[in-house]
C-alpha positions in Angstrom: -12.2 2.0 20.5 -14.4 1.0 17.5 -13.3 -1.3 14.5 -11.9 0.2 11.4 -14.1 1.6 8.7 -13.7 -0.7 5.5 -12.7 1.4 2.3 -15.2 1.4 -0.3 -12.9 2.6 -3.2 -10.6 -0.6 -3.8 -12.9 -3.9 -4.8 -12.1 -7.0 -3.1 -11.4 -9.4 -6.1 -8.6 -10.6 -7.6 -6.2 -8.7 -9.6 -7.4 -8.0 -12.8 -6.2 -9.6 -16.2 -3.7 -8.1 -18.4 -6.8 -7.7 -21.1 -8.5 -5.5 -18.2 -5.3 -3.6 -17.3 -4.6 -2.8 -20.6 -7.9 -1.2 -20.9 -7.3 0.6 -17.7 -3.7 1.9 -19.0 -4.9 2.8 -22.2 -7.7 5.0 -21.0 -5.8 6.8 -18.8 -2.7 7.4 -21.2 -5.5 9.1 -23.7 -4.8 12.1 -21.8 -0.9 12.5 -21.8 1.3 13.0 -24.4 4.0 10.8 -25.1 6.6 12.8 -23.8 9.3 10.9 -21.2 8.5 13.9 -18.9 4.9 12.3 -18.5 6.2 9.0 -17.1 5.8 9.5 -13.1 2.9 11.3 -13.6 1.2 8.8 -15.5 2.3 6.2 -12.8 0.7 7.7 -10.6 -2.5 8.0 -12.0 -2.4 4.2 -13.6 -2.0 2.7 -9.7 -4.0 5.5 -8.6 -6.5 3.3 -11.0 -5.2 0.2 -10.6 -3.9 0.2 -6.9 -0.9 -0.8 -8.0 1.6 -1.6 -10.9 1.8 -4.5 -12.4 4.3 -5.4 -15.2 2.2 -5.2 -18.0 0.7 -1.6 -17.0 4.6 -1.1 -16.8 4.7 -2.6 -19.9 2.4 -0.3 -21.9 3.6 2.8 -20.1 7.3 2.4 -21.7 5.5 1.5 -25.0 3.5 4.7 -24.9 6.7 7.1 -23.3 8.9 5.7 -26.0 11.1 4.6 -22.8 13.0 0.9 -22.4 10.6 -1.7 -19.9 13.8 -1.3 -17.6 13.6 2.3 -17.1 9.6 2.5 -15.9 10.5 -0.6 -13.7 13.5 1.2 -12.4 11.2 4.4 -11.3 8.7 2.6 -10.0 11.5 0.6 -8.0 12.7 3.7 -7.0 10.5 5.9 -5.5 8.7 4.2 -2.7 5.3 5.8 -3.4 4.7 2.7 -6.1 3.4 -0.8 -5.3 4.5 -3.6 -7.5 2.1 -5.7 -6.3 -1.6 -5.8 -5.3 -2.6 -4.5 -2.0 -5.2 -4.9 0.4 -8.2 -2.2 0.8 -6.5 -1.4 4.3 -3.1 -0.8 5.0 -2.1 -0.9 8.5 1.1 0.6 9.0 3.4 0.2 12.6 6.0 2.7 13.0 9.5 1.5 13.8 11.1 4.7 15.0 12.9 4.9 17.9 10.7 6.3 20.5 8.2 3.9 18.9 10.3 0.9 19.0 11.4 1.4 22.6 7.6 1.7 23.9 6.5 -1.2 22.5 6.3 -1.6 18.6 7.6 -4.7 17.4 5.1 -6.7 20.3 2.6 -4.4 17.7 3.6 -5.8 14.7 3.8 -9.4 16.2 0.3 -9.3 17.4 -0.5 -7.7 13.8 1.5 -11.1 12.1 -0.8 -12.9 14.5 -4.3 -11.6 14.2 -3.5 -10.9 9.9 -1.9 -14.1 9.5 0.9 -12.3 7.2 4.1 -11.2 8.0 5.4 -7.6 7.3 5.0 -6.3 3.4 2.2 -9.2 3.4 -1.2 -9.1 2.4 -3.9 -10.9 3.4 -5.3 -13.4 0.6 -8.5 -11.8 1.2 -6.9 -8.6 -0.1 -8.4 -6.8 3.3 -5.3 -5.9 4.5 -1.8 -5.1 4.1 0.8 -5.1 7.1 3.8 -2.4 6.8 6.3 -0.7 8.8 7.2 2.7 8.3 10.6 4.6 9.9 8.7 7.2 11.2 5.7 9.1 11.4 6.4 11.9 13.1 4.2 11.0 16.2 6.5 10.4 18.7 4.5 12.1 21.7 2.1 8.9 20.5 4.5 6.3 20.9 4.1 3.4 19.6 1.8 4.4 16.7 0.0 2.9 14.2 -2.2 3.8 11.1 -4.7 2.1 9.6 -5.3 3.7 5.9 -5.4 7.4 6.9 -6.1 7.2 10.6 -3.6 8.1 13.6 -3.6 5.5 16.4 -1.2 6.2 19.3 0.3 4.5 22.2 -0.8 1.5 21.0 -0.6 -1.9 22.8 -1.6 -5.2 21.5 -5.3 -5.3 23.1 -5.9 -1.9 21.3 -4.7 -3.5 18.2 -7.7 -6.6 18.5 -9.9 -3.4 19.3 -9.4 -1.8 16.3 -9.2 -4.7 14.5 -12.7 -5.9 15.8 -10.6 -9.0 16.7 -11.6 -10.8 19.5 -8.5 -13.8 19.1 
């Protein structure tokens, strides 16, 4: 197994001011209207910018939607698709289905904690990665699985996990 390809598209720094994510929000509300139908959409496409949302993108949106703070934060708490805080340019997810749990998944999600040095819903402070769990993938002939950003990985032990990490711990 080789070690994981980086991704390019995130940059590793640290989150950006509220000055900068204003400027980010504001840009990409130029092309909605201010309708409250807009609001997920626009979400989507401000942490599709931003990676993730922070309170003052939140902030702005509810300004711009005509909608109380309360309600963006309350969809964005809702629907598991948004991030509330910054995450790492790859996310490593460990299924924690059944079949996956029974062939060995949480000694996978140990050896992650190890090697990352974070614990579950954790990112590194190097913002490289970010270590969830998942209730299933849908991959159970793969038992245990684990992705890293878009990439399948199956019956995973904790050697293969240092593999594909390009750990050698």
């Amino acid at each position: 197994m080789s070690t994981i390809e980086v991704k390019q598209s995130q940059a590793a720094a640290a989150p950006p001011d509220d000055k900068t994510i204003a400027a980010r929000v504001d840009k990409v509300l130029e092309s909605y209207t201010r309708e409250k139908a807009n609001l997920i959409p626009i979400l989507q496409q401000v942490q599709m910018v931003l990676g993730y949302l922070p309170a003052e993108a939140m902030r702005r949106i509810a300004q711009f939607v005509d909608v109380p703070e309360c309600s963006v934060f309350g969809v964005a708490t809702f629907y598991a698709q948004f991030q509330l805080l910054p995450r790492g340019r790859n996310i490593v997810r460990v299924c924690r289905g059944t079949g996956c749990y029974v062939k060995g998944a949480p000694r996978l999600i140990d050896e992650l904690e190890k090697l990352l040095g974070v614990k579950e819903g954790e990112t590194t402070p190097d913002m490289e990665y970010t270590l969830e769990t998942v209730a299933c993938f849908g991959s159970c002939a793969l038992a245990p699985v684990m992705v890293v950003n878009d990439k399948v990985y199956g019956r995973m032990t904790p050697d293969k996990v240092k593999a594909i990490l390009g750990r050698k711990d």
